[in-house]
N, C-alpha and C positions, 0 to 999 in steps of 0.2 A: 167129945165131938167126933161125930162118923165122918170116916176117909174123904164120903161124896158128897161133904159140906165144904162150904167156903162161908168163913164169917168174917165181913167189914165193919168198920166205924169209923172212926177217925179217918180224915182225909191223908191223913200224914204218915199213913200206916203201909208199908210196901206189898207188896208189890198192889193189893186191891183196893188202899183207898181211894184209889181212881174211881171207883164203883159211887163214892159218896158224892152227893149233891154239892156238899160244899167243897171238895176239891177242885183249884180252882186252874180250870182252864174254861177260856172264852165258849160262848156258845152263841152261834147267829140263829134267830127263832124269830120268827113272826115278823121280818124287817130288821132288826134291831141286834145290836150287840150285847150280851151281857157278859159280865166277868167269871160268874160259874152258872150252872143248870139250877139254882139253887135260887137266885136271881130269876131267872128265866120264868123257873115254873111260882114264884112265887108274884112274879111282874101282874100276873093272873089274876091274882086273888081279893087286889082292893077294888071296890064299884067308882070310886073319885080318884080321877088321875091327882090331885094333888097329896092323897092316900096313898098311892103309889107311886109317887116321886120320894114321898116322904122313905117310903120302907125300902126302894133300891137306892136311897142314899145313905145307909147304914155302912160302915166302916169296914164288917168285914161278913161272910155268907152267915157266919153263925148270929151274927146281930140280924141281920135280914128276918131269917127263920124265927128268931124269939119275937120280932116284930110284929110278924106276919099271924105268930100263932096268938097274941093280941090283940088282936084287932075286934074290936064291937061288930055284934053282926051287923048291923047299921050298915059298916062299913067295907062287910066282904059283898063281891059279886055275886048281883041273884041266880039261882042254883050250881055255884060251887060245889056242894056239896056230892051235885051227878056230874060234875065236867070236870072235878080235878082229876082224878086218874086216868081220863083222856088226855089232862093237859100233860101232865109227867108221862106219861106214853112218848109226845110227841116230842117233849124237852129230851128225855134219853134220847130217840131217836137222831134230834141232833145233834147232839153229844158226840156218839159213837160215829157218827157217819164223818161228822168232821173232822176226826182225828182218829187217823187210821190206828194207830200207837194205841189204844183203847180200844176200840171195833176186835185188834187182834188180844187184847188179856183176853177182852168179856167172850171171843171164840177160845184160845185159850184153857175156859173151865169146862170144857167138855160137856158132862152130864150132871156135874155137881150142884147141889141144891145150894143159892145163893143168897145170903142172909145176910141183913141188915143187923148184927145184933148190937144191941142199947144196952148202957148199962145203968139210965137213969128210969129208973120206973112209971112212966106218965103213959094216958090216953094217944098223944103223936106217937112216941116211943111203939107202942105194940099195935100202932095202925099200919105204919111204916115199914120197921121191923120186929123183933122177937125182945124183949126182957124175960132172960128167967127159963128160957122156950116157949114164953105166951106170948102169942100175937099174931096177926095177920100177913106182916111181910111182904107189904105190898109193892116197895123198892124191889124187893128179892124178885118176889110175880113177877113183876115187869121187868126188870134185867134178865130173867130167863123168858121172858116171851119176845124179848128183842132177839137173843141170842138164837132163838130157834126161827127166828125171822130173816136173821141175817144167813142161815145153814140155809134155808129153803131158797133164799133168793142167788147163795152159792149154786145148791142144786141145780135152780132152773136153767143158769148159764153154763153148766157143765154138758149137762142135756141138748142143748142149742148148739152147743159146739159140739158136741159127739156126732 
């Protein structure tokens, strides 16, 4: 592993499983309370609210998410497919902003390329994050394009006050 990685998984893993969906701190999104971002962005993805009651009454985030990656197309949202990684954009987004405590890790990792790595080999797994060092890493993307969102909106205020 190079110096200027950072690799998460487990919620329960210090100091960055915070970084994980299913790490569970609340998140207010869209109106609504959920118990982690994992809930959140996943509140998204059934087209029948009774679909979606069903999968945010799952026990714990990782039941959510096994849930969720079940579901019959039938019964995901018409084009999910282009609107989840705008919804998980905005689920992070909430996340971090709400709880300062997080906002400072994920500034924090400086420069370091941040990764999702899985250690179960599936299609989610290497859309998400990295198995193996294959895959897209799209938690990772996004946690760094938050991070350099959160720098530039430090910048602008620095600026302002200069």
């Amino acid at each position: 592993m190079a110096e200027d990685e950072i690799r998460f998984y487990r919620a329960n893993e210090k100091p960055y499983g915070a970084f994980s969906n299913l790490y569970r701190r609340s998140v207010d999104f869209e109106g609504e309370t959920f118990p982690t971002s994992e809930h959140a962005y996943q509140a998204g993805k059934a087209r029948k609210k009774e679909v979606r009651n069903w999968l945010l009454s799952a026990p714990s985030p990782a039941l959510v998410a096994m849930a969720a990656h079940g579901l019959y197309y039938w019964d995901i949202a018409p084009g999910w497919s282009r609107t989840k990684f705008d919804r998980m954009r905005g689920v992070l987004r909430a996340k971090f902003t709400q709880h300062e405590d997080l906002k400072d890790l994920l500034l924090s990792t400086g420069d370091a390329r941040l990764i999702e790595s899985a250690t179960v080999d599936n299609e989610v797994n290497r859309l998400w994050g990295e198995v193996n060092g294959q895959g897209r890493n799209m938690l990772g993307e996004l946690l760094m394009e938050l991070r350099a969102s959160f720098r530039d909106e430090v910048d602008g205020l620095t600026r302002k006050v200069a």
